[in-house]
Structures are given as structure tokens and as C-alpha cells.
N, C-alpha and C positions, 0 to 999 in steps of 0.2 A: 504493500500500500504506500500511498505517498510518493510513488518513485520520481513522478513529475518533480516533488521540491527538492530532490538531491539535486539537481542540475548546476545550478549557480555556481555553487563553491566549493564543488565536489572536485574540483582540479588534483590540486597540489597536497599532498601528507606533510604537515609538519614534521622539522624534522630536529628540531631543537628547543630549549628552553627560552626565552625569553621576558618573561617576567614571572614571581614565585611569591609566593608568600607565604610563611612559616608562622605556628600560632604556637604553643603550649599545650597539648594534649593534657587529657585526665590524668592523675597522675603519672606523670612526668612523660606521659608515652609524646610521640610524633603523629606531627597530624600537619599534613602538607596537600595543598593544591596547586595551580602550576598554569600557566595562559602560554600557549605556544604561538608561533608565528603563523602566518596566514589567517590570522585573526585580524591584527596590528591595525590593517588597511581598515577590517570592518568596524573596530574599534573607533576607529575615524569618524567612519559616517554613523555612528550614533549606540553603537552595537557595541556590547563587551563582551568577551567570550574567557570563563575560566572554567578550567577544569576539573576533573573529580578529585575528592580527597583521600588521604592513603594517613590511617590510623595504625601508628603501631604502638600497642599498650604496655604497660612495666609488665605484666603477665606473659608478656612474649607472644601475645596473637596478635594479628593483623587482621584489622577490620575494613575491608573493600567497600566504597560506596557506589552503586551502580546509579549511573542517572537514568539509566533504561530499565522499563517495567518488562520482571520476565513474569509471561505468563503460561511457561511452559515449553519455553523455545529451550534454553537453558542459557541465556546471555550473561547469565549471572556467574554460573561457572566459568564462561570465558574471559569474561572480564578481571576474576579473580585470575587465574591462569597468565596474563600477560601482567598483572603485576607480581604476581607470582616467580614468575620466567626473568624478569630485568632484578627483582629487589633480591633473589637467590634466599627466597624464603624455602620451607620447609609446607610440602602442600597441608597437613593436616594442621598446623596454625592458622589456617585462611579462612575467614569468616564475611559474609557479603551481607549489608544491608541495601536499603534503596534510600537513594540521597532526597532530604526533604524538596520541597518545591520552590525552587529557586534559579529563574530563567540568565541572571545572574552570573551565578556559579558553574550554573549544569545546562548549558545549551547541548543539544543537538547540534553540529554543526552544521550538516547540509538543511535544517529547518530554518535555525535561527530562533528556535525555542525550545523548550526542553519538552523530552517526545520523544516516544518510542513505534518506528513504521515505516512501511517502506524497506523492511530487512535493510536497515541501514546500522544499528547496534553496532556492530563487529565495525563495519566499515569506518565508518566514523570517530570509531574508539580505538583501535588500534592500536597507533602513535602513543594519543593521550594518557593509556594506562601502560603502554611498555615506558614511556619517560617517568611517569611518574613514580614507577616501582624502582627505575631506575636514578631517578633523583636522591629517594630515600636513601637508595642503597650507597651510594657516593657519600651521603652526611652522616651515618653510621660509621663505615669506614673511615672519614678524616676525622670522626669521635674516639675511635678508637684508637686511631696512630699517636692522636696526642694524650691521650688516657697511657696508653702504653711508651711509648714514647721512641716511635718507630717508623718510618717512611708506607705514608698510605699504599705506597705500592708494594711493599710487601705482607699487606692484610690478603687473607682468601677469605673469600665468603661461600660458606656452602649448605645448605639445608639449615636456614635461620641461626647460622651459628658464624659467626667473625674467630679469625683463630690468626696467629703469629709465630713461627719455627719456634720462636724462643719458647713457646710451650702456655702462652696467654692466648684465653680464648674468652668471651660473651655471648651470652645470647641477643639477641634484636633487643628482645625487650629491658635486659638490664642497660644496654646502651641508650635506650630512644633518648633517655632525658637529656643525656649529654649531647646526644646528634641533634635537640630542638636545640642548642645554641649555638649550634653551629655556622657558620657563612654559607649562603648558601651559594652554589656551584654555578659559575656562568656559564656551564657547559659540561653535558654529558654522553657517553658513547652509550650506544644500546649495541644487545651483541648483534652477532652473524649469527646465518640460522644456522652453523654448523657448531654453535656455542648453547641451542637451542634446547634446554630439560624440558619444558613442558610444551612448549608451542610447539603442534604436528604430535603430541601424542594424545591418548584416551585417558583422562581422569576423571572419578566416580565427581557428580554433581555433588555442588556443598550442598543443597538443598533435599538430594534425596533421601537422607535418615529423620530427617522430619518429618516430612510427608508420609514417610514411611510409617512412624510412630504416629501417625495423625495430630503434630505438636498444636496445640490450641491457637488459636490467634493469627496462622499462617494466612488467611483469606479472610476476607472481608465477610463473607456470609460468618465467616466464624465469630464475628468482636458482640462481646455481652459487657454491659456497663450498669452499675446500681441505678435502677431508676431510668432504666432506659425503655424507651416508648417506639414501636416498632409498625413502622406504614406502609397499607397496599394503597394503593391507586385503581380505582375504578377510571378507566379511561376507554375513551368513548370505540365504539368496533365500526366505526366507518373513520378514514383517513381524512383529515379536515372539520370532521364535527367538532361541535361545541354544548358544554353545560348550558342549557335551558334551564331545568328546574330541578331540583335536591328534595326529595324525600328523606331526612335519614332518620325519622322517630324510631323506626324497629332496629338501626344499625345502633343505635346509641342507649337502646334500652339492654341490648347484651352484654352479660359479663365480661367484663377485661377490656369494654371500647370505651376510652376516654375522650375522642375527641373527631370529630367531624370536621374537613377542611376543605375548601374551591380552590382548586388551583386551575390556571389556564388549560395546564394539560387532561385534568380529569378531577377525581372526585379520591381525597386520600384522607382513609379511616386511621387511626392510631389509637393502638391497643398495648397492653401490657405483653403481648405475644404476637407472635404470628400467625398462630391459629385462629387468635381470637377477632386480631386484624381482618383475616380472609373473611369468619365467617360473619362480619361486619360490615363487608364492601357487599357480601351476596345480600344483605337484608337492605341494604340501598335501595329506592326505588329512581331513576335517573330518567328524564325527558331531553333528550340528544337534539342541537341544532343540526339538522344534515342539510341548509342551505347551502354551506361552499366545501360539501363532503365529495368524496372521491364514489360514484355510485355504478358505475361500471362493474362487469362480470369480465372477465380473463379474459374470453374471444371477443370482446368489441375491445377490450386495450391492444390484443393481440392484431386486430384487424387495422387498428389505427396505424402500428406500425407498418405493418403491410403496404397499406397506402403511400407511406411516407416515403420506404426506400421504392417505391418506384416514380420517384421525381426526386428531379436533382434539387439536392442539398446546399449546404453552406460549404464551400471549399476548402478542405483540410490541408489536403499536400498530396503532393505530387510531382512530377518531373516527365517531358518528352510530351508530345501530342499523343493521351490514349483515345481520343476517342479516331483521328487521323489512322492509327493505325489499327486501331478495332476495325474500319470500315473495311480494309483489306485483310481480316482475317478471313481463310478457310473454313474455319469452325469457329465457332462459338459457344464455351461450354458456362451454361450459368444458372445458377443456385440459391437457395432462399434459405436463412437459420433461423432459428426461433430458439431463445433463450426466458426462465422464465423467473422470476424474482425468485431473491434465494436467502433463506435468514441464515444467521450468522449459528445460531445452537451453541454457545460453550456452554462447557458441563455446570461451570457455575454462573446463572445469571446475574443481569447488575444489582448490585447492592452501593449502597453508600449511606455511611451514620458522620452523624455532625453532629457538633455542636455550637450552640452560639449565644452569646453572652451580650449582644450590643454595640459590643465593639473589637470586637477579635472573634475569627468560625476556625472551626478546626472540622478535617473530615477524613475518614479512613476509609479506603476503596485501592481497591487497584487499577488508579489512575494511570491512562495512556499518554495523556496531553495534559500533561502540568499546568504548563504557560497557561493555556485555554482555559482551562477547566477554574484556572485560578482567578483570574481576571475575569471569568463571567462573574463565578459566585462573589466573587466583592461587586462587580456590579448592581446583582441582585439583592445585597447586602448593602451597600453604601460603603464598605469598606476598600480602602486601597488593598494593591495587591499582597504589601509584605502585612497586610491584616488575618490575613487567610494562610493558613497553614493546612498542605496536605499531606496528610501520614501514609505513602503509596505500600501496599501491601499485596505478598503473593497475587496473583492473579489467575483463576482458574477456566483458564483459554479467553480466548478474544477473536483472532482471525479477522480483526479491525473492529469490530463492534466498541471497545470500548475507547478508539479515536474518534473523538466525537468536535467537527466542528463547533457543534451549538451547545456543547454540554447538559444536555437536557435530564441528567440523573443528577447533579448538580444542583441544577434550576430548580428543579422537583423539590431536592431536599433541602435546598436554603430558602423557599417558599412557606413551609411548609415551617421552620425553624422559626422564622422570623415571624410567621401568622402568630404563632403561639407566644413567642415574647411579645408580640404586640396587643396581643388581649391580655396580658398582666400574670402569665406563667412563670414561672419560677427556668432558669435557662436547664435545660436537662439534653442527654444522649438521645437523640432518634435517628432511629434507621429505617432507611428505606430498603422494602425487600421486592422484586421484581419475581415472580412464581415463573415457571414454565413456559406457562400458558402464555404468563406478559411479556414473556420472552419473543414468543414464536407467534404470536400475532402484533407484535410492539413496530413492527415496520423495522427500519433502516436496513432495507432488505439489498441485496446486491442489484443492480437494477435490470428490468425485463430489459431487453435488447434484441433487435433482427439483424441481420446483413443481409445484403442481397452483392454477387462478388459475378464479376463476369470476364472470362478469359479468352482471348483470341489466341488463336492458333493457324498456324501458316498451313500449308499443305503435308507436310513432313511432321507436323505436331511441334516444331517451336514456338516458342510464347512470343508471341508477338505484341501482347497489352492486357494489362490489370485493371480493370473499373470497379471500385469498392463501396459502397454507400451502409450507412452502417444509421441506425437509428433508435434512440431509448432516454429516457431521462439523465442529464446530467447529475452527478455528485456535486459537482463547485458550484454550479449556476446558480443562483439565490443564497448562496453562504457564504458567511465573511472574508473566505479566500477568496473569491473569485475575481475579486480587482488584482491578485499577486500570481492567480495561475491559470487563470481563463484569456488565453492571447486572440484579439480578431474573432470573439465566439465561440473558440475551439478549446474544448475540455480535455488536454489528453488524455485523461482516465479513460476518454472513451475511443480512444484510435490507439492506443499504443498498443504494440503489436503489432499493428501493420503499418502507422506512419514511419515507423522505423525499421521496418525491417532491413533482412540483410539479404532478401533472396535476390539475384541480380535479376530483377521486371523491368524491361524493355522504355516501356511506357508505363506510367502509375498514376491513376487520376483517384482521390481519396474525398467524398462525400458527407456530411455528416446531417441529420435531423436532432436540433434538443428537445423533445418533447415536454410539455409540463403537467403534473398531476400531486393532489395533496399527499400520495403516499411517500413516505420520508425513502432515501435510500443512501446506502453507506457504503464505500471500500470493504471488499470482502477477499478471504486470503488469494492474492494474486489482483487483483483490480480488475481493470480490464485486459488483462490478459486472461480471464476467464472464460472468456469470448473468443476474442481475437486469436489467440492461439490454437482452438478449437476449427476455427473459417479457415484461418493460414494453413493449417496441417492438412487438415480433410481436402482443403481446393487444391494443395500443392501433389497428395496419392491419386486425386485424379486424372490431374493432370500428368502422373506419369505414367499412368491407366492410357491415356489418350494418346501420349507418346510412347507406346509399346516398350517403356523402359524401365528396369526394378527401381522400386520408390524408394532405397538407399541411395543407389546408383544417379541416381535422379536428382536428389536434393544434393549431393556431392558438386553436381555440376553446376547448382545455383548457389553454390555457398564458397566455391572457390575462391573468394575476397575476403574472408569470416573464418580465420584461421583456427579460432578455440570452437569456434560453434563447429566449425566442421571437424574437429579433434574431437567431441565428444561424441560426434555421429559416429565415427569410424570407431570409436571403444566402445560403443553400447552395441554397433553391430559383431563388433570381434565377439565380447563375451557372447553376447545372447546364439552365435554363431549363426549369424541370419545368412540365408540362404540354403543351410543345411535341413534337409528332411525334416519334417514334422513328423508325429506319431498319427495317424489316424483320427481324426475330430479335432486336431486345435488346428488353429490360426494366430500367423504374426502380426502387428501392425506397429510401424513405427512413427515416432514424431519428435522432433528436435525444435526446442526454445527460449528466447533469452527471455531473460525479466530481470530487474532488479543489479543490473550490472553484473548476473550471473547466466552460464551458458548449461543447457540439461536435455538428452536426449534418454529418453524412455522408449524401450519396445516391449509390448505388451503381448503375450500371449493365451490365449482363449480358448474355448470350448463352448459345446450349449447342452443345457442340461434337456432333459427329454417333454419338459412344457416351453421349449425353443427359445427360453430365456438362457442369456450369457453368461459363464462365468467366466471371471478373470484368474486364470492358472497362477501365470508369475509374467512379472514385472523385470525388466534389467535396464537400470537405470547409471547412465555414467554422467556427473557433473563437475564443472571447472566453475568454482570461486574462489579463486586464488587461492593464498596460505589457507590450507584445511587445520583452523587453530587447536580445534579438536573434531578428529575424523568421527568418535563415536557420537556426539553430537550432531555432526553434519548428517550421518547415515540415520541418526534418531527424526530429524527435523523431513528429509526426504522421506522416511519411509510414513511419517505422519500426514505430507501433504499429498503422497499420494494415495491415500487411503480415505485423506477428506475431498480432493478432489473423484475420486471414485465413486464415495457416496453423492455427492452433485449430480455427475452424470445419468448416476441409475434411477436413482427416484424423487430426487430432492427436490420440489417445487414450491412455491407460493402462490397457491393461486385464489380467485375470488369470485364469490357469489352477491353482485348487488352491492358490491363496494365492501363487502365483510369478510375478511379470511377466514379459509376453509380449515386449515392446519391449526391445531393448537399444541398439542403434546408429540412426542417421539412416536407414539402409536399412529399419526396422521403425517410427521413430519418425519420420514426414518431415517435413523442413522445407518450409516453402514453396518451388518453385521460382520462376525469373527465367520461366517462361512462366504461371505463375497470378499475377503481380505486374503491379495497372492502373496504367493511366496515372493519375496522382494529383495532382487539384489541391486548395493550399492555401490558404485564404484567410482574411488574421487580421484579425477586429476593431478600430480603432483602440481604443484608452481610458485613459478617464487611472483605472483604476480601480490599486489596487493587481495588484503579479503573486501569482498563483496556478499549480498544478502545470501540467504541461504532458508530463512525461513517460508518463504512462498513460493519462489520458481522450482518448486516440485510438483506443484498443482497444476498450473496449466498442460503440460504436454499428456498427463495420462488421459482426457480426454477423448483427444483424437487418438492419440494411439490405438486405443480402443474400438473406436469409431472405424481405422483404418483395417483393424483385425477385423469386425463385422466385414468390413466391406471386402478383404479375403479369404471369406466363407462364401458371402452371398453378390455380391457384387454391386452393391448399392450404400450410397454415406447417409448416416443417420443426422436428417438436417436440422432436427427438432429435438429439445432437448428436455426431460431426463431422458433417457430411454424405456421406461416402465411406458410414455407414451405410444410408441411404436409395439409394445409386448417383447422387448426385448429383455428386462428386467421386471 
């Protein structure tokens, strides 16, 4: 998600220290952050950019502060890991919290706000924490030379321990206090990756013996507080409606409901529990405005887009006369997709508890979008932004849902905070608890979308011209980004993938329709590459259907300028051994593509079970994002996204009756099961390239792969998407 705002200043890796600042740790420990270059210039125009902090305590642990929310990707292990890797600590000292909300301190780089998306984590952090592990590790040591009384260079440092021939050794932590007064170093070396202990190898997650133990308080659905008052939301089941009129005698006459509230977005009961919350919002009686509601059934949205892409759109990009040389194509091969809203499902829906006192909010969630998130609720509050304090906490999944440009879990509960001190309550804990149900009918769905793609071809079957029209509601369009990332109209979240591709198209003419409708929708894992890479794939195996040539073979000779994309075609063909015999009943399909500054070709292999639906055997997936910081991680994050985008393909839809979603629970909305989940292999690229995303661009290609395997059983691409629509699933 997000990959649109990497762009800017996603250039250059700093590659040194330039300004530092050193404070006094808790007893006596080190606690350093650190502002590197390529900042400098943005610093200028208005922007500060400082980095995370690195605690090391008289106990001898070191406390990592991630400014990125993991919610399951595991960036939190990595990030200890490269301060781990430069400081020559000891990995089981290494302890990660998440850095308070402080855009400040903890920007994002390629954002410009602190913010976790767009598989940008790793990338963006890299430098930041190998310098910073390495700063520490530099004032330790000339702590130690003059404690000892010996030439800092000949200190070693090795597994949290400083040692000297002459037979004097410390630990980290008996040192920090002397290294907090230390001078700090105008300059540090990070190593060579052939100096490399952790970086490129597999180290167990800091976080997995908690979760494991189910530690209390790790996620936000978990935080209990004395006195704490906990809220559902009745909100309205058409998109755009509004509170009309409020019954709530019988909600307020039941045990444990204290309190009855109107918010813009719905109708929020608070009770002493959750139970008692729920069964509070169902004795609601609610009269719904549906004047400026969303009141369509699925096939008149579906039909609208239909209509759209067959008239030319707003001009996205392009290059060469395509329609010039469409007129002299041979053939003409062209196609219609149908994608269809898609919710997001993490296992744990949003929650968020605050508190607010009048003049200072505190709130605990597992916030994605700090900056944002911070700045509305003082908005909504009247409080400035260092008013507001967010405690960012495990997160239990996301796949964008919880980047919320408008912050609207936020909005909800500092609404709702501020109602109650305003009628003369005492300031108390409330949490807001989002159910299943509010989950999966709650909108910020990934958005419907059609393509309609059309290809000319000469006499011989070369590509002669690309016409692409592509049409669905934008994410930016009407949200506070879109003055910083809507260019000329054009929303990349909804062309990328094919405004950039790398296949070499003769001619490329690129179309766009923005539709507009009250149902909300959001970045979902991959963006539009959810799409796009699904059109790209299936149009480029037919086309080599039409040119009587193997669709490896084929895309080889389109990618001959795209030297890693086409390196990972050629390892994902070597293992999967494409070309070699199949067993009787399966099918291969392949499909190669980037996202997120990373490159992934997956081929899929299939079968169909005897009610002619598919299943997906195994999977061999090979990907290049650069430094693989940790391989187990990376094979963890691929083998997850292909298993969520798997479940997309097969059944996962959002669709609607009359303007009201159909889906509520996992029983309507399903997830993948453990028997449609392949066997999955993973296979990374070595490189010394820089690291790039890794948590999304697993999801787009297993799509078409898939798609492409149907269509080498049966001979036809499946244009419409999940598949349970065709009976294929």
C-alpha cells in the first residue's frame, strides 16, 4: 500500500551520521537517536527528520524502538536485527517496543510522516537502524578505552560483551552510563556484509514467546482498565445514510448500558462490557436517513462500470500512436474483468480505548498512521498534536485497513470521549470495540474495478498495440491526500501495474474512469496491483496462446530490458521445472510481478476436484528484494500473501442487495481454508541490492497464475473474479 508516496525521496540511503543527540537513559543506561543526511535539504523546507532510538539499560538489554506498527509482518524482528548486526549485541538481550507518536522523531521517510505501508519498513529503515546500532556501538567502545585505559582500537566487541587482550572485559550495560558521556562520533563505519552475524540469516521473532504465552496486553482488543466503559456502534447498513431518529429506552433500560451516544457515524451504546454493549445496540430502535445513501444492488454498480470502460476515459499514460497502430493490426484480441469489492478480514478487528481528560487524550490501538491518526483526534478534541498521545500496540493483521486516511476509529472514539466529559462525567477509559460483523460490513473495502484491455497483433502474432481502460472508484479522490498524490486526475493506486510496466508494448494508450459512490474504500494488501497484475498476466498467456509460443518463453522476450524481473522468471521456472511433464490432472500457470520496488514470479500448479472446482496443489515462488534481512521472515510474509491473495481469488467478495451488504461473518465472507492452502515453495534471490517491500508483492501474481493454470486445463481466462463465480471454487 502506499507505494505511490515512496516516490519522492526514495532516491539516495543515507549513509552517515550527521546530526545526534544523546540524553541520559534510566538508570544510567544509553539512549541515542540520530538525523542522517538526505534529510538536511528537507529539513530546509520545513520538514525534520530524526530517527529511532536505541536504549541500552544498566541490566545489559537493549530496548529497540520501532517507529513501524508490526502487525504481523514481523518488522519488528528486523529492525531489532540491524541494530543488533552494527551494535554486536548479543541477540537474546534484544527487546522491541513501538516508538510513541511523534512525527518529529519517527518519520517515515518516503511518507514524510510516521507510518507504516506500502512495504516500505525494511526499506526505509535500513541505514537508520544499522547506524544507529552502530553509533552506540562506537560510544561504548571509546567508554571503554578510557575506563581501561587502552586505544579504542584494540576493544572487540562481540555478543554484548567489550573485552581487551589484557584480560578486561564489560558488558553493554555496565558500560552504557559511561558511553552516555561520551563525545559523540562525527562519523561511523557500518560493516561489509561479509562482517555480517545477523543480516541474511533466520532469527526466532522477539515477539513470538508472547504471543505464544498469550502475554496480556499485547493487542488492543486485549487492554482492560478500572472503570473502563466499552462501545459498539450501531451504524447505519446503507453507505451514506444518516441518524434520523434514536429510540434507545429499551437499550438503556438493560443491565451494564450506561450511556447512549449520536455520533455522525452511527449510534454508540457504552456499557460496563461488551456483551452488555452489543446487547444494547440490538434493543436500539434506529430510523436511517437513506437520502444521499448508496442504494444500488452489485449488477447495476457492476453494469455502470461496464458502461464506463467502453468510452474513452481521462488519459493516464502512455507512449507511441496505439490507436495508429491498433488500426493495422491482424487480430484483435480483447477482454473484459470484473473485480469485486473486497474487505480487508484481520483476525483482530479495530478496537481503540482513550482516554480524555480536557486537555490531554491518550489512546491505545494498533495504530498505522500516527501523524494522521494524531492530528485528526486533536482536531476532534481541540487539542494540538503533542496533546494527544498514542500508545501503538501489537496489531493483529491489517493488510491496510488500519491506514486510515480519515481516521475514522479515532473520530468515533474521541467523539464519543469528549460527549461524555461534556455532559459532566467524570474522564474514565472507553473502548471502542468493532464485532465481526462491523468489521465485514464496515466498508473501506478494496474497490470494485473492470478493465476492459485490447491487443493488436500483426499477422505473425507480434504485439503490435496495448489499449487499456480501466475503471472503479478512486482511494485518494475526496481525501486529504489527494492534493499531494492525485496528478492531472490520475490516482495511481488505480493504474499501477500497468502504467509502469516493464513488458516492452509497442504502443501503450492507458484510460482511466473515477467513479463516485458513498461506499468508503481503502488500500488492501497489494493496492492496485490487485487488479492490474491479474489483467497484465492473464492478457500477456494469451497472448502467447495467440503467438503459438510457451508463456515463459514469451514473457522472456518482453522483459529482456527488466533484468531482476526477468531473473526471477527464469528461477521460479528452473525450480518449478516448467516445461517438464505433469502427472495426469494438474496444470501449470505462470505469472511474474513487481510491486512495491520488489520483483516475484509464482507458478502455480492445479488440479480439479470431481465437483470441477480447483484446487491449488503447490505454489513455487522465487523473489528479489534485495538484502533478504531475514530469509525466514521473507518466506513467512510470501507464503502468507499468497494464501490471502488465494483466498480473494476463490470466493472473497463484497457484494450488495439495495445498497446493504450481503456478507457479515466468515460463514458469508470465507476465508481460505487449510485444505485450499499449497504446498509453497520459497525461493529468494541472493543480492546485494538494497531491501525493498516484501510484505505485499506476494499477493498479486498468485492470481493469475492460477487463472493461467485454469486456462491450461481448459483453454479459456477466468475474467471475472472470485472464481466460486464461474463454479470454479
Amino acid at each position: 500500500m502506499l507505494h505511490h508516496l515512496t516516490q519522492p525521496i526514495a532516491a539516495a540511503a543515507p549513509s552517515r551520521r550527521t546530526f545526534l543527540k544523546l540524553t541520559a537513559g534510566a538508570a544510567g543506561g544509553l539512549l541515542l537517536a540520530l538525523r542522517l543526511p538526505g534529510q538536511q535539504a528537507l529539513a530546509a523546507a520545513g520538514d525534520s527528520f530524526a530517527q529511532p532510538f536505541v536504549h541500552i539499560r544498566a541490566d545489559n538489554t537493549i530496548l529497540v524502538l520501532s517507529k513501524h506498527l508490526d502487525k504481523g509482518q514481523g518488522i519488528a524482528t528486523g529492525l531489532a536485527t540491524l541494530v543488533a548486526e552494527e551494535l554486536d549485541a548479543a541477540w537474546e538481550q534484544v527487546s522491541v517496543e513501538f516508538a510513541p507518536a511523534n512525527a518529529e522523531l519517527y518519520k517515515n521517510l518516503f511518507f514524510g510522516m510516521q507510518g507504516t505501508g506500502g512495504s516500505t519498513a525494511m526499506a526505509n529503515s535500513f541505514q537508520q537502524y544499522r547506524q544507529a546500532g552502530a553509533t552506540a556501538r562506537a560510544m561504548l567502545v571509546s567508554a571503554a578505552a578510557k575506563a581501561w585505559s587502552v586505544p579504542a582500537a584494540e576493544i572487540k566487541v562481540s555478543a554484548g560483551t567489550l573485552s581487551h587482550a589484557s584480560g578486561k572485559t564489560a558488558t553493554f550495560g555496565e558500560m552504557a552510563g559511561a558511553a552516555a558521556a561520551e563525545a559523540i562520533p562525527q562519523d561511523v563505519t557500518l560493516k561489509t556484509p561479509d562482517q555480517w552475524v545477523y543480516i541474511g540469516k533466520s532469527f526466532p521473532r522477539v515477539d513470538t514467546k508472547a504471543k505464544t504465552r498469550g502475554a496480556a496486553g499485547a493487542y488492543g482488543m486485549d487492554q482492560r482498565f478500572d472503570n473502563m466503559l466499552v462501545a459498539v456502534l450501531a451504524r447505519p447498513p446503507r453507505f451514506g445514510s444518516t441518524v434520523a431518529t434514536v429510540d434507545d429506552a429499551a437499550a438503556r433500560a438493560l443491565p451494564g448500558v450506561v450511556d447512549v451516544i449520536t455520533v455522525p457515524s452511527g449510534v454508540a451504546v457504552l456499557a460496563t462490557g461488551t456483551w452488555a454493549a452489543m446487547q444494547g445496540r440490538d434493543a436500539l430502535t434506529i430510523t436511517w436517513d437513506d437520502s444521499a445513501a448508496e442504494m444500488r444492488s452489485t449488477d447495476a454498480m457492476e453494469a455502470e462500470l461496464a458502461d464506463l470502460v467502453a468510452k474513452p476515459g481521462l488519459k493516464a499514460h502512455g507512449h507511441g500512436d496505439a490507436a495508429a497502430a491498433m488500426a493495422k493490426a491482424a487480430r484483435v484480441i480483447e477482454a473484459d474483468y470484473q473485480f469485486p469489492y473486497l474487505a480487508h478480514a484481520p483476525m483482530e478487528p479495530l478496537d481503540i480505548t482513550v482516554l480524555f481528560d480536557g486537555s490531554s487524550a491518550t489512546f491505545w490501538t494498533g495504530s498505522q498512521f500516527q501523524t494522521i491518526d494524531q492530528m485528526v483526534a486533536g482536531q476532534v478534541l481541540g487539542l494540538t498534536p503533542d496533546k494527544v498521545a498514542i500508545n501503538t500496540l501489537w496489531a493483529g493483521g491489517s493488510f491496510g485497513r488500519r491506514a486510515q486516511p480519515d481516521s475514522h476509529y479515532f473520530v468515533e472514539a474521541a467523539l464519543i470521549a469528549k460527549t461524555r466529559l461534556a455532559a459532566g462525567h467524570a474522564p474514565q477509559h472507553i473502548k471502542v470495540v468493532w464485532t465481526r460483523e462491523d468489521d465485514i460490513r464496515g466498508g473501506y473495502y478494496r474497490p470494485m474495478m473492470r478493465h476492459r484491455v485490447r491487443a493488436g497483433l500483426d499477422a505473425n502474432g507480434n504485439l503490435l498495440a496495448w489499449e487499456h481502460r480501466i475503471a472503479g472508484k478512486s482511494i485518494m479522490i475526496g481525501t486529504a491526500m489527494e492534493a499531494f498524490v492525485v496528478k492531472n486526475g490520475i490516482d495511481e493506486t488505480m493504474v499501477e501495474g500497468v502504467s509502469n510496466t516493464t513488458y516492452a508494448l509497442p504502443a501503450f494508450a492507458l484510460e482511466v474512469h473515477a467513479t463516485k459512490t458513498p461506499i468508503p474504500v481503502l488500500w488492501w494488501r497489494s493496492v492496485g496491483h490487485t487488479h492490474t497484475a491479474y489483467v497484465m498476466e492473464t492478457m500477456i498467456d494469451r497472448l502467447a496462446k495467440e503467438a503459438g509460443q510457451d508463456p515463459v518463453a514469451y514473457r522472456e522476450t518482453l522483459l529482456k530490458d527488466d533484468p531482476r524481473k526477468l531473473g526471477v522468471l527464469k528461477l521460479a521456472a528452473e525450480k518449478a521445472g516448467w516445461g517438464a511433464a505433469l502427472p495426469e490432472g494438474r496444470y501449470r500457470g505462470v505469472a511474474v510481478h513487481t510491486s512495491f520496488n520488489s520483483h516475484v514470479a509464482e507458478i502455480a500448479e492445479i488440479s480439479f476436484r470431481e465437483d470441477g472446482t480447483v484446487k491449488v496443489e503447490k505454489v513455487v515462488c522465487a523473489v528479489d528484494c534485495g538484502i533478504p534481512v531475514n530469509p525466514d521472515a521473507i518466506r513467512a510474509q510470501v507464503e502468507g500473501a499468497i494464501g490471502y491473495g488465494l483466498g480473494a481469488i476463490l470466493r472473497n467478495e463484497i457484494t450488495f442487495t439495495d445498497g446493504e451488504v450481503d456478507q457479515a461473518n466468515f460463514d458469508t465472507y470465507q476465508p481460505l481454508r487449510m485444505t485450499d492452502m499449497p504446498l509453497i515453495e520459497v525461493h529468494i534471490v541472493a543480492s546485494a541490492e538494497a531491501p525493498t517491500g516484501i510484505g505485499e508483492p506476494g499477493t498479486p501474481p498468485i492470481g493469475p497464475a492460477v487463472a493461467n493454470a485454469i486456462a491450461a486445463a481448459k483453454g479459456e481466462w477466468a475474467a471475472t473474479l472470485p472464481l466460486s463465480r464461474s463454479g470454479l471454487a
